[in-house]
mmJSON file of the N, C-alpha and C atoms, coordinates in Angstrom:
{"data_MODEL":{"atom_site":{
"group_PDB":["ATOM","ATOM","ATOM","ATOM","ATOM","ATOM","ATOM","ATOM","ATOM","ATOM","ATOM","ATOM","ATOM","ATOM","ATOM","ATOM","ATOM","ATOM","ATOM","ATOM","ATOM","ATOM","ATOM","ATOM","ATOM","ATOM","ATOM","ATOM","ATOM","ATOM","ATOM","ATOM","ATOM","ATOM","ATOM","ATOM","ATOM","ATOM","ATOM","ATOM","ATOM","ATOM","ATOM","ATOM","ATOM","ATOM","ATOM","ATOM","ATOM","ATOM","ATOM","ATOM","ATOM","ATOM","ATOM","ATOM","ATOM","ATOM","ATOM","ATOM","ATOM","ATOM","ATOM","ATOM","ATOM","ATOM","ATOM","ATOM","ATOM","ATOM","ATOM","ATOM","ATOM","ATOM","ATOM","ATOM","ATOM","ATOM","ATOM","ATOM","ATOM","ATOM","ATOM","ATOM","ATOM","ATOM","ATOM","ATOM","ATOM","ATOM","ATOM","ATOM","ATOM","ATOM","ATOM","ATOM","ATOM","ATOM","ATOM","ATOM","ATOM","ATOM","ATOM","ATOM","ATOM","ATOM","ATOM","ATOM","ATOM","ATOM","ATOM","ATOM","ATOM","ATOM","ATOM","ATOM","ATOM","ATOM","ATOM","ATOM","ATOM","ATOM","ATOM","ATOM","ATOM","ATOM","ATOM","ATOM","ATOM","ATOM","ATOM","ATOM","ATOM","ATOM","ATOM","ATOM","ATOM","ATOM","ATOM","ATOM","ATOM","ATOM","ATOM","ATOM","ATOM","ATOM","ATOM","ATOM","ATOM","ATOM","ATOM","ATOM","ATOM","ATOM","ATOM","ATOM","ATOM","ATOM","ATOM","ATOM","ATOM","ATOM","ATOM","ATOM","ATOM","ATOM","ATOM","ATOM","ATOM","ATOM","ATOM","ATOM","ATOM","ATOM","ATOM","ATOM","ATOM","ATOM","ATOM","ATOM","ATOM","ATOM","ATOM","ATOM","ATOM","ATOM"],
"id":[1,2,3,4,5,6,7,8,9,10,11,12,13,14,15,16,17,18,19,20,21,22,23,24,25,26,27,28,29,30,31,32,33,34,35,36,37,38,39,40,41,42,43,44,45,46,47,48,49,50,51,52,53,54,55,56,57,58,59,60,61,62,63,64,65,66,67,68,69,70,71,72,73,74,75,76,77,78,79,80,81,82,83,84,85,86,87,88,89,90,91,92,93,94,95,96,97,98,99,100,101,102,103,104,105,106,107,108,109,110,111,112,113,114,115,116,117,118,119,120,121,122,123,124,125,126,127,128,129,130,131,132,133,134,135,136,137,138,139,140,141,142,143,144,145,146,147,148,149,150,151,152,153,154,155,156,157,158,159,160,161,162,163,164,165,166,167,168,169,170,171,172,173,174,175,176,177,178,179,180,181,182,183,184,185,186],
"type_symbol":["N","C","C","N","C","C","N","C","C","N","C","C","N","C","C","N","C","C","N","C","C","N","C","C","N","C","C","N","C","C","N","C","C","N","C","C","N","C","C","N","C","C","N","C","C","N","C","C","N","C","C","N","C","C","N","C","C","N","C","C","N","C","C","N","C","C","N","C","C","N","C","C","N","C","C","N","C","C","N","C","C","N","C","C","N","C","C","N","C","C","N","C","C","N","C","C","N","C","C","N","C","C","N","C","C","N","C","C","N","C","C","N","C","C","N","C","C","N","C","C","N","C","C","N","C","C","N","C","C","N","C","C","N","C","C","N","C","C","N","C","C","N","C","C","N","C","C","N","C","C","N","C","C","N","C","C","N","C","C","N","C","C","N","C","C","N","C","C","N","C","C","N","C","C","N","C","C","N","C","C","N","C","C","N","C","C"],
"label_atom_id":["N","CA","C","N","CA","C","N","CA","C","N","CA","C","N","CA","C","N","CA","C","N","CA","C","N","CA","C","N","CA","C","N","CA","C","N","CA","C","N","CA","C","N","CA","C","N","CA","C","N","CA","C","N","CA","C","N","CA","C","N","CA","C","N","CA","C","N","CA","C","N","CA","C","N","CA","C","N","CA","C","N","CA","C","N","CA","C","N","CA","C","N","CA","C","N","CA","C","N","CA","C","N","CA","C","N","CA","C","N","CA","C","N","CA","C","N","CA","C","N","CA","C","N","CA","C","N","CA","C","N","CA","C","N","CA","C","N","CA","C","N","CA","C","N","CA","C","N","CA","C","N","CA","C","N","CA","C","N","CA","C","N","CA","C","N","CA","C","N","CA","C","N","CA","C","N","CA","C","N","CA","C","N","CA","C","N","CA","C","N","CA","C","N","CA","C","N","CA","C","N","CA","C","N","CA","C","N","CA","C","N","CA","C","N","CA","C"],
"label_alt_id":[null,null,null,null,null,null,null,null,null,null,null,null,null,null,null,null,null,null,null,null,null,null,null,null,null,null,null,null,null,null,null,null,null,null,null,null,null,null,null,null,null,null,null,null,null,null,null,null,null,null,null,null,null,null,null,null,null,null,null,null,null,null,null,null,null,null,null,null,null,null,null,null,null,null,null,null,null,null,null,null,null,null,null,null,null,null,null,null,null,null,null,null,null,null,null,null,null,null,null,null,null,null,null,null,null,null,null,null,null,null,null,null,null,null,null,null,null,null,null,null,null,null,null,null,null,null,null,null,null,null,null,null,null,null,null,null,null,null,null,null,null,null,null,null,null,null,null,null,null,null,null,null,null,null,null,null,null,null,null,null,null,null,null,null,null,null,null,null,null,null,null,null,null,null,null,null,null,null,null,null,null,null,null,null,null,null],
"label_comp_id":["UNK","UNK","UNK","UNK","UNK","UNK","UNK","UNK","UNK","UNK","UNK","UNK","UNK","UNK","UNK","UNK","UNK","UNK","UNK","UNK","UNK","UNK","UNK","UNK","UNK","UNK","UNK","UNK","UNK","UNK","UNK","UNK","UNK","UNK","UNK","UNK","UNK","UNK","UNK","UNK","UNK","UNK","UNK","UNK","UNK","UNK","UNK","UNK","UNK","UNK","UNK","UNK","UNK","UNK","UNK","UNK","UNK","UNK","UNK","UNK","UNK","UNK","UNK","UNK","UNK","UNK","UNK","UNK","UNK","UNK","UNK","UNK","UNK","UNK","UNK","UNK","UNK","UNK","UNK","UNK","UNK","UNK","UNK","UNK","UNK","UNK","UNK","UNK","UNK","UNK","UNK","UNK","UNK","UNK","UNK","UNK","UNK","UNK","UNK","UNK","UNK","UNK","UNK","UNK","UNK","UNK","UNK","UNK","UNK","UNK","UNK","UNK","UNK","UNK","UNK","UNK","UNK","UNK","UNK","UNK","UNK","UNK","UNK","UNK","UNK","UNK","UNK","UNK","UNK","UNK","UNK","UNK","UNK","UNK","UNK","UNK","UNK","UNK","UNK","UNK","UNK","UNK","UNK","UNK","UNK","UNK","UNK","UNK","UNK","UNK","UNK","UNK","UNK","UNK","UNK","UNK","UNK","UNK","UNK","UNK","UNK","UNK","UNK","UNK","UNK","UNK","UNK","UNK","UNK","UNK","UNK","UNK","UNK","UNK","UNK","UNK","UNK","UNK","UNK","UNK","UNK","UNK","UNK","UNK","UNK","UNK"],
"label_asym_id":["A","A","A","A","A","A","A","A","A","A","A","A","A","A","A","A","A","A","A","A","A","A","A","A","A","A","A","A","A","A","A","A","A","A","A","A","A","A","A","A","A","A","A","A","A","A","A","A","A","A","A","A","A","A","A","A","A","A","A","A","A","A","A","A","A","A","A","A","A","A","A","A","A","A","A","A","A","A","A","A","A","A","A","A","A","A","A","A","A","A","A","A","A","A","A","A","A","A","A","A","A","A","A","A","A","A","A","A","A","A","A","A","A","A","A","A","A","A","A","A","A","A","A","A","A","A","A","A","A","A","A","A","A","A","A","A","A","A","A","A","A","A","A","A","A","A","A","A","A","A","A","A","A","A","A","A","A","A","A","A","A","A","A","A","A","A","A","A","A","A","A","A","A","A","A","A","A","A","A","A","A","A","A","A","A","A"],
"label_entity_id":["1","1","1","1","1","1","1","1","1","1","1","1","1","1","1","1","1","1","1","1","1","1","1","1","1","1","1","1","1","1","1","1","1","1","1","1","1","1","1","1","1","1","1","1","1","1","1","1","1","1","1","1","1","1","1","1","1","1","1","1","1","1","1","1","1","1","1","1","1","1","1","1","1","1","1","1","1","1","1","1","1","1","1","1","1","1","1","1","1","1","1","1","1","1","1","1","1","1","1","1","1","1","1","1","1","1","1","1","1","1","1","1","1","1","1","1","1","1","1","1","1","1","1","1","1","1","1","1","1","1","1","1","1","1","1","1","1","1","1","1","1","1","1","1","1","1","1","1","1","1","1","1","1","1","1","1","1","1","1","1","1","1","1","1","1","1","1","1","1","1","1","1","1","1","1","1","1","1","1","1","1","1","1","1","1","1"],
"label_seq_id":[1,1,1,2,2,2,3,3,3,4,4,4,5,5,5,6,6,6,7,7,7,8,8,8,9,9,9,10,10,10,11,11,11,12,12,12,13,13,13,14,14,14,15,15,15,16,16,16,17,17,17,18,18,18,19,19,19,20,20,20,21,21,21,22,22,22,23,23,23,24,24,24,25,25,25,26,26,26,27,27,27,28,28,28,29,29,29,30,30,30,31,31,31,32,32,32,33,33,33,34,34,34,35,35,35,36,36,36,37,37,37,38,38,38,39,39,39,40,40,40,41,41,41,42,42,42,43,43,43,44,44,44,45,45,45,46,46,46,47,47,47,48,48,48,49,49,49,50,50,50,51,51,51,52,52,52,53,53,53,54,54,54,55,55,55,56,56,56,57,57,57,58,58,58,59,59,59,60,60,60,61,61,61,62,62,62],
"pdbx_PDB_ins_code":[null,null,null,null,null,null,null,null,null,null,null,null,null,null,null,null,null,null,null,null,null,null,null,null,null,null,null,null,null,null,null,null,null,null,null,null,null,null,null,null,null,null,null,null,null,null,null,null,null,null,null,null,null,null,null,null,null,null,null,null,null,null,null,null,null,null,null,null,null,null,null,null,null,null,null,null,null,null,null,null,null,null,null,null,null,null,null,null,null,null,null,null,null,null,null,null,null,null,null,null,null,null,null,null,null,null,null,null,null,null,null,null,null,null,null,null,null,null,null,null,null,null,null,null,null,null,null,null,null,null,null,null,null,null,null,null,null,null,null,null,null,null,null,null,null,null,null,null,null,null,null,null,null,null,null,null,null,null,null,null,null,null,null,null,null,null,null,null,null,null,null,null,null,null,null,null,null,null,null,null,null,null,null,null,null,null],
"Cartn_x":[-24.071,-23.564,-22.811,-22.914,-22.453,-20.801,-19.772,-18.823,-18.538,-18.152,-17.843,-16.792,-15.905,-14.759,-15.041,-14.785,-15.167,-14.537,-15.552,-15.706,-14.28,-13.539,-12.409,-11.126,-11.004,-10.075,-9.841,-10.772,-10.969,-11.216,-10.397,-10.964,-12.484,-13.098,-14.628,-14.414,-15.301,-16.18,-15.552,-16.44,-16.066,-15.237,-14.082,-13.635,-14.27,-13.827,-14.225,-14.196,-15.115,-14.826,-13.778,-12.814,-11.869,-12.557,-12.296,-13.0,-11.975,-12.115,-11.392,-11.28,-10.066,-9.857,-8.98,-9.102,-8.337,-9.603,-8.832,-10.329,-10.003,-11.634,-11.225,-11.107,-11.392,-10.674,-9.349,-8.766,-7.347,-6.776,-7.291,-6.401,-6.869,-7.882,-7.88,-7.38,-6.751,-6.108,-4.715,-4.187,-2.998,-2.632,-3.377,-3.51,-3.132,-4.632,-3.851,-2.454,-2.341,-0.86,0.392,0.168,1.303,1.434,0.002,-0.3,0.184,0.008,0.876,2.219,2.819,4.063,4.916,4.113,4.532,4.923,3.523,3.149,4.71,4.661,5.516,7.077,7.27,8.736,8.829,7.864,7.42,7.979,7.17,7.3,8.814,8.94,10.528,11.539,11.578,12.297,12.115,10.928,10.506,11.149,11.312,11.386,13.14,14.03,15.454,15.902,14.99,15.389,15.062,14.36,13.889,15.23,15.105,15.991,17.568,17.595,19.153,18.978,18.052,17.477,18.368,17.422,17.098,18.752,19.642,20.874,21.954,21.688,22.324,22.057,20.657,20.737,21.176,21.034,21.704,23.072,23.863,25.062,25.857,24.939,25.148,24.986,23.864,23.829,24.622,25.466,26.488,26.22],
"Cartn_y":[-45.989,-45.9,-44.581,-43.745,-42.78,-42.691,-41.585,-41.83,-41.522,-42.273,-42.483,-41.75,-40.892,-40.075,-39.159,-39.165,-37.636,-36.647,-35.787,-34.06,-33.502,-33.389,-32.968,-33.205,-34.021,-34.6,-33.828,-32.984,-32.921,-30.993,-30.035,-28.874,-28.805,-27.221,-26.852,-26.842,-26.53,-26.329,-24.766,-23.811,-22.768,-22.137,-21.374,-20.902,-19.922,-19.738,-18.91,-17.274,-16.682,-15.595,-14.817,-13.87,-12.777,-11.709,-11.213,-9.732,-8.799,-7.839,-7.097,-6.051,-5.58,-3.443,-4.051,-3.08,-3.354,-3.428,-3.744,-3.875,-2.113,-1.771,-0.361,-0.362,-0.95,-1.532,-1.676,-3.054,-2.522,-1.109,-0.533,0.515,1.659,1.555,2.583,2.396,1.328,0.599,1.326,0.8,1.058,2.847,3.539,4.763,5.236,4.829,5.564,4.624,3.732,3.399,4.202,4.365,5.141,6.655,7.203,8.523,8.361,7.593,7.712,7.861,6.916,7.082,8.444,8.55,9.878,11.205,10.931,12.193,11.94,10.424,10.49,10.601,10.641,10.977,12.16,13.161,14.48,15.196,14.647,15.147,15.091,13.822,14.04,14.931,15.186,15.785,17.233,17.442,19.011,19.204,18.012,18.429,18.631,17.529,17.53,19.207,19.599,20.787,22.089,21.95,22.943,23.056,21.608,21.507,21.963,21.759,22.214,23.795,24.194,26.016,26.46,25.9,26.127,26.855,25.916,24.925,26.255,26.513,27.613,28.618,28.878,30.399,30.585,29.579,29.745,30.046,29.314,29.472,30.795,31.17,33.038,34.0,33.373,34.433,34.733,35.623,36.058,35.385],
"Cartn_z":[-20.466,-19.108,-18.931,-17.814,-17.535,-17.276,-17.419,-17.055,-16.093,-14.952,-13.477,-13.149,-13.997,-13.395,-13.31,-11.564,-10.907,-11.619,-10.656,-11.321,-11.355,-10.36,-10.068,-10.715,-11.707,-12.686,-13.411,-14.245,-15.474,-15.313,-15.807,-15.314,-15.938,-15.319,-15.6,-17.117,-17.501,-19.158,-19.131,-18.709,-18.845,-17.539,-17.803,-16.54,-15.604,-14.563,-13.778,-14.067,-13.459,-14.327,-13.403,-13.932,-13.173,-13.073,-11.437,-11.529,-12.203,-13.101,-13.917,-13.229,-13.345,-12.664,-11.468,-10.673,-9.585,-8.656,-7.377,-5.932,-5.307,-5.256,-4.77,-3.385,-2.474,-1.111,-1.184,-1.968,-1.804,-2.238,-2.94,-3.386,-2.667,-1.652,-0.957,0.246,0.499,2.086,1.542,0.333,-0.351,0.088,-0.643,-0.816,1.13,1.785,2.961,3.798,3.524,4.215,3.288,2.32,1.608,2.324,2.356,3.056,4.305,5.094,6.36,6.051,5.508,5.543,4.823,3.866,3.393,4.379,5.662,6.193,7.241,7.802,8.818,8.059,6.83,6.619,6.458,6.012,6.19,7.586,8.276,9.671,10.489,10.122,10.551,9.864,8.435,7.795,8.173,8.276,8.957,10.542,11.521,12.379,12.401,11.729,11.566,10.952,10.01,9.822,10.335,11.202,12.322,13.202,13.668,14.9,14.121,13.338,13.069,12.757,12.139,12.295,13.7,14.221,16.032,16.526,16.23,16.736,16.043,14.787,14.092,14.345,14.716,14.994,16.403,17.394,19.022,18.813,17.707,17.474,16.853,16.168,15.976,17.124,17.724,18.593,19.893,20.04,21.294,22.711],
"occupancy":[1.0,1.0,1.0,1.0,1.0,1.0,1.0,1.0,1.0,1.0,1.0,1.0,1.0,1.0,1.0,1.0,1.0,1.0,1.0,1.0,1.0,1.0,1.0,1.0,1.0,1.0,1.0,1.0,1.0,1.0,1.0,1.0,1.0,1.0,1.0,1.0,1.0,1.0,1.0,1.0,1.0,1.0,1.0,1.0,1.0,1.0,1.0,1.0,1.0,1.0,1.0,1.0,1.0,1.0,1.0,1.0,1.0,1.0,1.0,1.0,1.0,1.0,1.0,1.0,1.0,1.0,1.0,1.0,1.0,1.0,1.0,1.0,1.0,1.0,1.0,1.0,1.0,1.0,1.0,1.0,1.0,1.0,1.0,1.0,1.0,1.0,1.0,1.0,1.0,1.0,1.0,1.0,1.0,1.0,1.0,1.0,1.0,1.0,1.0,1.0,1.0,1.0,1.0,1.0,1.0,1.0,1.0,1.0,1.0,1.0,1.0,1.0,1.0,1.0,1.0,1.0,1.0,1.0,1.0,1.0,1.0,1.0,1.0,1.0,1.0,1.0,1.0,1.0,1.0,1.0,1.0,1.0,1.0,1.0,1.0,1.0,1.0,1.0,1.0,1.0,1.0,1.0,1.0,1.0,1.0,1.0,1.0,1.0,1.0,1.0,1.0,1.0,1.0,1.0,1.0,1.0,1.0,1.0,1.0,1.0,1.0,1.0,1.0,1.0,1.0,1.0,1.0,1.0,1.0,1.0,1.0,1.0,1.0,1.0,1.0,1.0,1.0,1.0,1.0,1.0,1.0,1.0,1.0,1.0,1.0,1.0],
"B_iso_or_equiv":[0.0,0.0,0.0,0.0,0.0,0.0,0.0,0.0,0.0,0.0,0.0,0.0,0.0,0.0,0.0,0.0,0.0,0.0,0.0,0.0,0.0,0.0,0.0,0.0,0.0,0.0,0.0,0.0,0.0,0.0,0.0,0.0,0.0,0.0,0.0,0.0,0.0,0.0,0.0,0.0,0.0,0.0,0.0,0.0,0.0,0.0,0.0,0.0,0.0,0.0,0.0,0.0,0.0,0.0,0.0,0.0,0.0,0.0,0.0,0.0,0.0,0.0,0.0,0.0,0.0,0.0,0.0,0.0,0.0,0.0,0.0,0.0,0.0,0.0,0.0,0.0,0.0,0.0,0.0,0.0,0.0,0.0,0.0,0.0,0.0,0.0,0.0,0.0,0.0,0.0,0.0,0.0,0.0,0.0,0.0,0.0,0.0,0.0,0.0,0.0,0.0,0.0,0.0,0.0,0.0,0.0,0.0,0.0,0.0,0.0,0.0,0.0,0.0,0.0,0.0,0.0,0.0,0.0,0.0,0.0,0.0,0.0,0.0,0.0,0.0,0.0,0.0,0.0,0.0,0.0,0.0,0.0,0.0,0.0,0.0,0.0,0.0,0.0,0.0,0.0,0.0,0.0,0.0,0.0,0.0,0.0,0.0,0.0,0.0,0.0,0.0,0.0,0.0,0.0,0.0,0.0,0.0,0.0,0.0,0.0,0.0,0.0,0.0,0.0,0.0,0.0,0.0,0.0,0.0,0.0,0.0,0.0,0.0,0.0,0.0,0.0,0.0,0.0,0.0,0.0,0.0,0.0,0.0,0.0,0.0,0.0],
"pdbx_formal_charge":[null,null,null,null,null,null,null,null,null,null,null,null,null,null,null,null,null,null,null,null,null,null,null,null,null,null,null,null,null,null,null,null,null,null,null,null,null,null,null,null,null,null,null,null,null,null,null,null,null,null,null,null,null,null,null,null,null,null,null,null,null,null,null,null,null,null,null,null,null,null,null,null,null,null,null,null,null,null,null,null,null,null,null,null,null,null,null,null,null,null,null,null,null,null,null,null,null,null,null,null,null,null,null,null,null,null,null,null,null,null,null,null,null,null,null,null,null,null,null,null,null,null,null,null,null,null,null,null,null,null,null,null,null,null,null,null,null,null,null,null,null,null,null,null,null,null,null,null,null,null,null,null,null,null,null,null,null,null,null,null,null,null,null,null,null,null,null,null,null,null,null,null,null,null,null,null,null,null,null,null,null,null,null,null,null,null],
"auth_seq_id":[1,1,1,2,2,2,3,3,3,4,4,4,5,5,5,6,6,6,7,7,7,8,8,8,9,9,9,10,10,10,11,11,11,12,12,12,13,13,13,14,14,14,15,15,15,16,16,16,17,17,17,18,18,18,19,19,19,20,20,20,21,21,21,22,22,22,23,23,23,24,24,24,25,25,25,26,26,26,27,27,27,28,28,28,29,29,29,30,30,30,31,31,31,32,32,32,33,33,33,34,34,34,35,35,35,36,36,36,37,37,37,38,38,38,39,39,39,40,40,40,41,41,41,42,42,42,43,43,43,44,44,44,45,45,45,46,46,46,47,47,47,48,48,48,49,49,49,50,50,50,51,51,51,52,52,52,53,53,53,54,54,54,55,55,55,56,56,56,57,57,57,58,58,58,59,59,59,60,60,60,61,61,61,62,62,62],
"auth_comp_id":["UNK","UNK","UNK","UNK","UNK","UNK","UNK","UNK","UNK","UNK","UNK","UNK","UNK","UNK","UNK","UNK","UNK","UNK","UNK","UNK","UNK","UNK","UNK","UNK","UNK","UNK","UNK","UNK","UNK","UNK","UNK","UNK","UNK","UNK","UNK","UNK","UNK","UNK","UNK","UNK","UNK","UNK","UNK","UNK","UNK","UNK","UNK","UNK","UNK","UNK","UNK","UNK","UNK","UNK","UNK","UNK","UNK","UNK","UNK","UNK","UNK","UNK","UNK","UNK","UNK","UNK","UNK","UNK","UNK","UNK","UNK","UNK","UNK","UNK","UNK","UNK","UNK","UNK","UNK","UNK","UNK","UNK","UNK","UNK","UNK","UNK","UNK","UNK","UNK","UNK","UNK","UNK","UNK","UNK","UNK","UNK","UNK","UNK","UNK","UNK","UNK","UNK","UNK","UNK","UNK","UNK","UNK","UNK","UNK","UNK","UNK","UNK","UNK","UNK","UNK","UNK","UNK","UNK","UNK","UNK","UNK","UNK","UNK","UNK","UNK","UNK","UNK","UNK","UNK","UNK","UNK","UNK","UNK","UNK","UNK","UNK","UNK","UNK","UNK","UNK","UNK","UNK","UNK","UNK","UNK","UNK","UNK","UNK","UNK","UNK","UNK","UNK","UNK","UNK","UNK","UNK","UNK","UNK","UNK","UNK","UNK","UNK","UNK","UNK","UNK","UNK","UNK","UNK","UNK","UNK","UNK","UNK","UNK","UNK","UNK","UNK","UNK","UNK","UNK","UNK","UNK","UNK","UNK","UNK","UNK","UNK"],
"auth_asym_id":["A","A","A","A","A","A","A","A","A","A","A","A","A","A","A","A","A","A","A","A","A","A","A","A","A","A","A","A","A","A","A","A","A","A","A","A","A","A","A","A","A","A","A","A","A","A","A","A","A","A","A","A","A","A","A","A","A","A","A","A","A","A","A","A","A","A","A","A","A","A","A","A","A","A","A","A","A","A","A","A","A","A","A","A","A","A","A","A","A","A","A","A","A","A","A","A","A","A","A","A","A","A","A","A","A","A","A","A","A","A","A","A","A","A","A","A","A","A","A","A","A","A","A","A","A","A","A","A","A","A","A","A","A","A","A","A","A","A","A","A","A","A","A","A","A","A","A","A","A","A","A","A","A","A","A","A","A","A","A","A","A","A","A","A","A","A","A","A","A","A","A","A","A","A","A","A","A","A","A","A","A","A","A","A","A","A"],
"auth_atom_id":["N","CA","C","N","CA","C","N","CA","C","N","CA","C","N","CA","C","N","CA","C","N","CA","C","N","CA","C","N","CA","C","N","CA","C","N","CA","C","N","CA","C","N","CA","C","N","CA","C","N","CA","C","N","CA","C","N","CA","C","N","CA","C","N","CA","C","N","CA","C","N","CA","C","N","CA","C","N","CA","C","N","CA","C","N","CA","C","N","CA","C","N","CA","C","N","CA","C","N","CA","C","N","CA","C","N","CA","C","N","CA","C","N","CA","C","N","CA","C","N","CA","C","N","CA","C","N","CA","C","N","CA","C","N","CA","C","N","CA","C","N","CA","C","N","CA","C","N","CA","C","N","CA","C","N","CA","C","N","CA","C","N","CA","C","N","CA","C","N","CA","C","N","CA","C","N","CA","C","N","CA","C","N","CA","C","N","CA","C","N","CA","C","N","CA","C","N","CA","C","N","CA","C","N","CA","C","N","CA","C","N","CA","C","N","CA","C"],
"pdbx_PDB_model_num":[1,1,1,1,1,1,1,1,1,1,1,1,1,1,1,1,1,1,1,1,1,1,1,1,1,1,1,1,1,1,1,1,1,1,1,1,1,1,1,1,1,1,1,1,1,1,1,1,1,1,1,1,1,1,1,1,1,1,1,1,1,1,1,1,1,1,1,1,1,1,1,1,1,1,1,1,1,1,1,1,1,1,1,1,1,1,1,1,1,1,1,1,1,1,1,1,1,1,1,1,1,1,1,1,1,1,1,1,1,1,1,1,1,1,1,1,1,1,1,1,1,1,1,1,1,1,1,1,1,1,1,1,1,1,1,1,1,1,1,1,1,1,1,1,1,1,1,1,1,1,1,1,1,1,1,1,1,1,1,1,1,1,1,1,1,1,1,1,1,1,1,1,1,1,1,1,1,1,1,1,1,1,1,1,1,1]
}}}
């Protein structure tokens, strides 16, 4: 006679397999959201130090 306890009790025989490495999707989603942010703290830092340029040299000048 067969044994009647369902499948789901008991884990598989062999496991599932893992995909190994990383996903190159995520790490290229990864990659450009980091790149944005990089660019936009960039940009501000460039523009804070412009604008204070700007601000100093009006202030030298007569």
């Amino acid at each position: 006679m067969k044994d009647k306890t369902p499948w789901y009790i008991y884990p598989q025989d062999r496991p599932k397999r893992q995909p190994s490495g990383d996903d190159p999707l995520a790490l290229l989603v990864g990659f450009l959201l980091m790149s944005i942010f990089v660019f936009v703290a960039l940009d501000h830092a460039v523009y804070q130090v412009w604008t204070f340029a700007l601000r100093w040299w009006e202030a030298l000048r007569p």
